[in-house]
C-alpha positions as CSV (number, residue, x, y, z in Angstrom):
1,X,5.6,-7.2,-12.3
2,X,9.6,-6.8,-11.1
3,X,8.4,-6.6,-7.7
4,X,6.6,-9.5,-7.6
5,X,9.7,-11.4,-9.4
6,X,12.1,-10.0,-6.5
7,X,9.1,-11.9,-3.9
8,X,9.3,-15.2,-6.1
9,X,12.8,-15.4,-5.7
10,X,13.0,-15.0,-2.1
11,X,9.8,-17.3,-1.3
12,X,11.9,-20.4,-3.8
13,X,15.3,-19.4,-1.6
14,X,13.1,-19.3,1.4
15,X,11.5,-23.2,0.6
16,X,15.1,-24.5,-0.5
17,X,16.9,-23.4,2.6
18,X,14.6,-23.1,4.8
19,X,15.3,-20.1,5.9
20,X,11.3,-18.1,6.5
21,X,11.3,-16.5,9.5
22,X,8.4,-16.6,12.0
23,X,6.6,-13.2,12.6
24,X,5.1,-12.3,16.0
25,X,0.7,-12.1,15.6
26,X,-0.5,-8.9,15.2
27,X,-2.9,-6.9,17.7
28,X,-6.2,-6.7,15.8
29,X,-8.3,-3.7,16.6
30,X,-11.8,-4.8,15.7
31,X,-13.5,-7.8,14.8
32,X,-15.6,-8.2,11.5
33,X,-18.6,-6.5,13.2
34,X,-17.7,-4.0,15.6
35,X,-15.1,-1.4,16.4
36,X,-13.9,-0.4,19.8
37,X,-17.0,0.6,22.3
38,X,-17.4,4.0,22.5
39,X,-18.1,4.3,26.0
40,X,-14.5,3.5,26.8
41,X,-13.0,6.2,24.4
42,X,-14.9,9.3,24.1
43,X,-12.8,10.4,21.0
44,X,-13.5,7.0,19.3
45,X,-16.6,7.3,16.7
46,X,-19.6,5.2,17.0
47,X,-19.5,2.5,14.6
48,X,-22.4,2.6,13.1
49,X,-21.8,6.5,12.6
50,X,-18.5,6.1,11.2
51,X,-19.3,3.7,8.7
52,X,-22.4,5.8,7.9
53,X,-20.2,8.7,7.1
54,X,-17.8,6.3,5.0
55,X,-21.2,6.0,2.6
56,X,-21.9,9.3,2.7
57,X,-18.5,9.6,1.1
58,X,-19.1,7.3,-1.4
59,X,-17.0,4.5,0.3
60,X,-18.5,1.1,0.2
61,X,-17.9,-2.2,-1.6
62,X,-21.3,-1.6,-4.1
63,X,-20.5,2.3,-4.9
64,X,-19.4,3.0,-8.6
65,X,-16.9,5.9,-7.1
66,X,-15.0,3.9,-5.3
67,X,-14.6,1.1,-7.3
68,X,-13.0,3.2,-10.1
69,X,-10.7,3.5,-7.4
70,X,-9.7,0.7,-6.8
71,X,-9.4,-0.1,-10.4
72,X,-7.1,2.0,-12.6
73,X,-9.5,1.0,-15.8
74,X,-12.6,-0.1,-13.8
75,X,-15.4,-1.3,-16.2
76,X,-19.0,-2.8,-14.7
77,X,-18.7,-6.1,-13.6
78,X,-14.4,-6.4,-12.6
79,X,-15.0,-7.0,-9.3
80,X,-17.5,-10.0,-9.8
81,X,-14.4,-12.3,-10.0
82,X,-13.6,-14.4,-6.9
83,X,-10.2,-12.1,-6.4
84,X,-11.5,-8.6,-7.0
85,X,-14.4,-9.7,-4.4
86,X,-11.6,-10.2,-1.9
87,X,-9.6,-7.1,-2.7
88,X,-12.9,-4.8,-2.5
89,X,-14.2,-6.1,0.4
90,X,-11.0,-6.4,2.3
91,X,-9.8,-2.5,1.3
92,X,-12.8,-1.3,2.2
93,X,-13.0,-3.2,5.6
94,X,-10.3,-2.1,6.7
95,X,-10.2,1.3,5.5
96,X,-12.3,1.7,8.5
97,X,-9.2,1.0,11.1
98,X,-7.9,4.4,9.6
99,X,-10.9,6.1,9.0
100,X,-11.4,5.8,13.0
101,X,-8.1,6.9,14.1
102,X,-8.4,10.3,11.8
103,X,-11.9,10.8,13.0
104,X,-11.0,10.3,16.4
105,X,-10.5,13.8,18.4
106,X,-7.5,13.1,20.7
107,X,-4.0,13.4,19.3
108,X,-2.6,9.8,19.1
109,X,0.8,9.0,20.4
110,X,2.9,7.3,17.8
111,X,2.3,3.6,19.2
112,X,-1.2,3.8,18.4
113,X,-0.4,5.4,14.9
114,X,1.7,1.9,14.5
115,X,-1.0,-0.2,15.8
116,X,-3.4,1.1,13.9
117,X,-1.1,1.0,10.5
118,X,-0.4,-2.5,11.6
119,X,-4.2,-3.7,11.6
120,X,-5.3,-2.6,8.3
121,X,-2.7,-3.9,6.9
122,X,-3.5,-7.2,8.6
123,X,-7.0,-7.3,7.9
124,X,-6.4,-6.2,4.1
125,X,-4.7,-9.7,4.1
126,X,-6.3,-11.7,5.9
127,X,-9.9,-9.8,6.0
128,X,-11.5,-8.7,9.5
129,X,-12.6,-11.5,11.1
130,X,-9.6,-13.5,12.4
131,X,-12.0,-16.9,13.6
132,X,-12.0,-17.7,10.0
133,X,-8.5,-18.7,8.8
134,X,-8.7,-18.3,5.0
135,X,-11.3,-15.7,5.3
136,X,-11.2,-12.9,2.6
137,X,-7.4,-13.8,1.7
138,X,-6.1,-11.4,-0.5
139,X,-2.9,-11.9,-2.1
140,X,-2.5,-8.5,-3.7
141,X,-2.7,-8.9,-7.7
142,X,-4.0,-12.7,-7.5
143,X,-5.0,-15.7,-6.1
144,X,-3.2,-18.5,-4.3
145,X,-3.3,-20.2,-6.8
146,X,-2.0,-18.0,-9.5
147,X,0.8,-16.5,-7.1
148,X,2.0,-20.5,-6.5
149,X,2.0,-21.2,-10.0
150,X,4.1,-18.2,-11.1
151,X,6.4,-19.1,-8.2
152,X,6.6,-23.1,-9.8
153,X,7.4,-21.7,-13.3
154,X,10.0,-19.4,-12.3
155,X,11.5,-22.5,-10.3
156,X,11.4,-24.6,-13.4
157,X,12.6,-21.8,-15.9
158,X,15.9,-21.8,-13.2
159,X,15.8,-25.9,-13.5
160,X,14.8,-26.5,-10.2
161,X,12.1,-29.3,-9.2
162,X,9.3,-28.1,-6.6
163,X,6.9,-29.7,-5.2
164,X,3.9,-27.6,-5.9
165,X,1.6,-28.4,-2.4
166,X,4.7,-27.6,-0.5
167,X,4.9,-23.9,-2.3
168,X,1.2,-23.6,-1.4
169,X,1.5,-24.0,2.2
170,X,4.9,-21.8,2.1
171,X,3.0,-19.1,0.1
172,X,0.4,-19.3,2.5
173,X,2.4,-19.5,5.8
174,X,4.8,-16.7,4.4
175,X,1.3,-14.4,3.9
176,X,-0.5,-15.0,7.0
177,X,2.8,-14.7,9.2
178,X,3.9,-11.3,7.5
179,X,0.6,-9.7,7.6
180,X,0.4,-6.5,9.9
181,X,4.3,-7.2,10.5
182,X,7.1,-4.8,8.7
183,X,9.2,-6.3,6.4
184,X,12.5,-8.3,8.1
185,X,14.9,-7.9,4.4
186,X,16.2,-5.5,2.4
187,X,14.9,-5.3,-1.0
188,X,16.0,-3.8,-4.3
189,X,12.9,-3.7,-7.0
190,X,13.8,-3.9,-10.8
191,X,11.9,-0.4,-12.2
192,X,12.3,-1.3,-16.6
193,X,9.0,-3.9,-16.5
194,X,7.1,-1.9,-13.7
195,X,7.3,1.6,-15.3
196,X,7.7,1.3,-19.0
197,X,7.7,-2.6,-20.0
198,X,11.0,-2.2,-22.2
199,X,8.9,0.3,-24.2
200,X,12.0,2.6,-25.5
201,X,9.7,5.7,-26.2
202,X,8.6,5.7,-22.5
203,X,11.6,5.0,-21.2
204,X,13.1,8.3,-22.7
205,X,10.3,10.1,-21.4
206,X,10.2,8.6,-18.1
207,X,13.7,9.0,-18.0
208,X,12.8,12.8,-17.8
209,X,11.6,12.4,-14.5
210,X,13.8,10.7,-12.6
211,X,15.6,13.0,-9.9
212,X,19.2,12.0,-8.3
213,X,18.8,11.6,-5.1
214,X,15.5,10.7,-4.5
215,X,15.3,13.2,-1.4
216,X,12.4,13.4,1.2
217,X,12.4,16.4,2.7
218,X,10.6,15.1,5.7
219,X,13.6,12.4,6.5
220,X,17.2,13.1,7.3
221,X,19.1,12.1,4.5
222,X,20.8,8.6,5.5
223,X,17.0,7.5,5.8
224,X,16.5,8.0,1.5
225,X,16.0,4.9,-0.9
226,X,18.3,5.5,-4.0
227,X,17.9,4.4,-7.7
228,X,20.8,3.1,-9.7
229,X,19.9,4.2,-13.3
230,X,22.0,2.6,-16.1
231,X,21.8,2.4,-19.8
232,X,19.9,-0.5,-20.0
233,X,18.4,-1.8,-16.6
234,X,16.8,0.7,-14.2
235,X,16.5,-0.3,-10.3
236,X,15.2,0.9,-6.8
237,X,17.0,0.4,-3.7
238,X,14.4,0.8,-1.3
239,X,15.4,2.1,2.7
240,X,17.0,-0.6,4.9
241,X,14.7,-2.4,7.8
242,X,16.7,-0.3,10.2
243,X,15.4,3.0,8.4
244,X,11.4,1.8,8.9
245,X,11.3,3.2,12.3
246,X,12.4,6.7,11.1
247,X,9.6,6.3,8.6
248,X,7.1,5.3,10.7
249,X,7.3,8.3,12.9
250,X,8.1,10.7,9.9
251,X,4.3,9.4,8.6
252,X,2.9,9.5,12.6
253,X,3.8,13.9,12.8
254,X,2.5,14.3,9.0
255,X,-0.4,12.6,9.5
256,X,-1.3,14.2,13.4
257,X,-0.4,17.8,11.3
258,X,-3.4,16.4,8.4
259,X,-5.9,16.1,11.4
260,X,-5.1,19.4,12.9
261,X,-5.0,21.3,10.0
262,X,-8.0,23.3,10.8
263,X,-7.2,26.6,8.9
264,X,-4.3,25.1,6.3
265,X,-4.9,26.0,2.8
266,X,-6.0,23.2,0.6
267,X,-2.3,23.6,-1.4
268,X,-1.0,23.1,2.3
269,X,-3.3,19.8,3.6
270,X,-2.7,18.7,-0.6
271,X,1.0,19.0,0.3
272,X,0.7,17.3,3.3
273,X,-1.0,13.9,1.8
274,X,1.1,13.5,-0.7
275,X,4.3,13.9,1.6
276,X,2.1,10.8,4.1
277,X,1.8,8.9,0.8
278,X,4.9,9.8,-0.6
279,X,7.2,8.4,2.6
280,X,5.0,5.4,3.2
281,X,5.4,3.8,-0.4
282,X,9.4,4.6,-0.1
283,X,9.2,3.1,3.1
284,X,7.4,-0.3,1.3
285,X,6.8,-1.5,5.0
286,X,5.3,-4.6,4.2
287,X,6.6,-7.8,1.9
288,X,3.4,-7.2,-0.2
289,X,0.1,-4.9,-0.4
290,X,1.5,-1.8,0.1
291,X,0.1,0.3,-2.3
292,X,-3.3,-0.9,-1.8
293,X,-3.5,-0.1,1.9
294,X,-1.8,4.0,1.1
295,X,-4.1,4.3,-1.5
296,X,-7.1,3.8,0.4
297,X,-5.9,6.1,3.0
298,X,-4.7,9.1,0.5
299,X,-8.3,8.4,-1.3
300,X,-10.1,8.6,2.4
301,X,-8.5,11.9,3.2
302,X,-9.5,13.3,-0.6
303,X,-12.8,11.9,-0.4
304,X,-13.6,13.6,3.0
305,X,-12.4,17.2,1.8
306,X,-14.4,17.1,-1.5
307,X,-12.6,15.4,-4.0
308,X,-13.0,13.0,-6.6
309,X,-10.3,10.7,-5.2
310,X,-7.1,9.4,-7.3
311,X,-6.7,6.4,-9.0
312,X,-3.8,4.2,-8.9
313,X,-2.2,5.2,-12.5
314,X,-1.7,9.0,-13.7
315,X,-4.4,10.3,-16.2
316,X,-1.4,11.8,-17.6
317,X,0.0,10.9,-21.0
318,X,2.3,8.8,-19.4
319,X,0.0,6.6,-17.4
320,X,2.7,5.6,-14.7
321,X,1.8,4.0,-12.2
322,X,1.4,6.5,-8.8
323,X,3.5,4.4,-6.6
324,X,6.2,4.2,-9.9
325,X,6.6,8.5,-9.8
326,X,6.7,8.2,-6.0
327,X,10.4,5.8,-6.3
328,X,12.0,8.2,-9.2
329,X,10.7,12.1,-8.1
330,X,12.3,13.3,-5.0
331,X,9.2,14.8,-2.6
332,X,8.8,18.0,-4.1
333,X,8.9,17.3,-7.5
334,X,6.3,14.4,-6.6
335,X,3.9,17.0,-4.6
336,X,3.7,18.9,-7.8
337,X,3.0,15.7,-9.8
338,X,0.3,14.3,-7.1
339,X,-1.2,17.7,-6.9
340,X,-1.7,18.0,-11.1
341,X,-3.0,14.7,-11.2
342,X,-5.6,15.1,-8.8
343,X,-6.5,18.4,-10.6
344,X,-6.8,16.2,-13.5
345,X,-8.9,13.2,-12.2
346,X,-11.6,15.2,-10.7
């Protein structure tokens, strides 16, 4: 994945020079068997209630429904494998972070918002119980393992020599320490592998929906990511670290308006998730598992009005990815395209 390329090169810069940078540890909010007491918040949902309402949904690591998902093509049995354990369990644990801040009555100011963003990222890493170091680590599409020895072939393929234990404790230092922490670099993500694969037919089809700018009609327009489209290679240019902030609160009001949207229309509360998902994955916050951690929100807040939830690709005959018609639609043209697709996957 291009993405994951652009992550490769930095982590190989990043053990030849150097040069990683040390992130500040991250405020967890609950431990791996209890959420904040009740008795000290009377907005805050009893535990045991909350995660009793998250079954009721159809939200647990066992149930069919949310496993597809997860899983754009989810047959029985994908998450048996030591990975898809991790990623299930670890989404779904954390989910609950978010699930209590929605279900929580008082408005929240946007520091909590942040704290609470911050967390489940941080325990869909790391999983939720920070006494065990390598507990539930999730590395997004793979293991350690596989992520090192992509990182020790790309070094090779550039004819550089790299001692593979050293990459494994740099992949694992650089994935603890960024967990739950936004991302400290600019980054510009190569779009021809991720969307189409060098497929020419869907490249002229995709090609059809790119928009120019790629506006946000929740964000001033300094704050936009832009896409450099050429004849032959396609790339994203995602907002720079001094923009997150301006996302962050952007995602804060939209998501404070979802909770209080007592009498909206469902076109209206529709609109307003896909504008929440929509700025987050521009934002891409985090140096990895970003789409994993707004997915499980957007499918939270579908699940709990009715619907079937969304999976990660469109059921259209495109089948892009979600996240891949988020970076080349500007927001409206998106909110029709998230709206159709969960007409269609319900």
């Amino acid at each position: 994945m291009a993405k994951k390329t652009i992550q490769s090169a930095l982590l190989i810069f990043a053990l030849l020079h150097g040069t990683l940078s040390h992130a500040n540890p991250c405020v967890w909010l609950y431990s791996e068997n209890s959420l904040p007491a009740p008795d000290t918040n009377p907005s805050v949902v009893n535990p045991r209630a909350l995660k009793a309402k998250l079954r009721k949904m159809g939200i647990e690591e066992k149930s069919p429904k949310w496993l597809r998902l997860l899983f754009p093509e989810y047959k029985e049995g994908d998450e048996r494998t030591d990975v898809a354990r991790l990623y299930v369990k670890n989404t779904t644990r954390a989910l609950e972070t978010f699930a209590q801040y929605f279900e929580s009555t008082a408005p929240a100011k946007e520091d909590e918002f942040i704290e609470m963003f911050s967390s489940q990222h941080k325990a869909t890493i790391l999983g939720t119980n920070p006494r065990k170091p390598y507990y539930g680590f999730f590395l997004g599409r793979g293991s350690i393992d596989q992520e090192v020895d992509d990182l020790v072939s790309e070094a090779s393929r550039a004819h550089r020599r790299v001692n593979r234990s050293a990459m494994k404790a740099l992949v694992v230092k650089e994935a603890r320490e960024s967990a739950g922490n936004l991302r400290k670099d600019d980054i510009r993500l190569h779009l021809n592998e991720f969307l189409f694969g060098y497929d020419k037919e869907k490249k002229a089809a995709i090609s059809k929906l790119i928009d120019e700018p790629v506006s946000n009609s929740v964000l001033p327009e300094k704050a936009w990511g832009k896409n450099t489209i050429g004849s032959v290679e396609w790339f994203h240019e995602y907002p720079g670290v001094d923009q997150l902030p301006v996302y962050l609160s952007a995602m804060h009001q939209l998501l404070e308006k979802i909770k209080s949207c007592k009498s909206c229309s469902e076109s209206e509360v529709l609109g307003l998730i896909s504008d929440y998902y929509y700025t987050g994955i521009n934002a891409h916050f985090f140096f990895r598992v970003n789409q994993s951690l707004l997915m499980s929100q957007v499918n939270y807040l579908l699940l709990k009005r009715g619907y079937s939830g969304l999976s990660h690709h469109s059921r259209s005959e495109l089948k892009i990815p979600i996240d891949g018609a988020a970076l080349i639609m500007n927001s409206e043209n998106f909110k029709k395209f998230f709206k159709r697709e969960i007409r269609l996957q319900q």
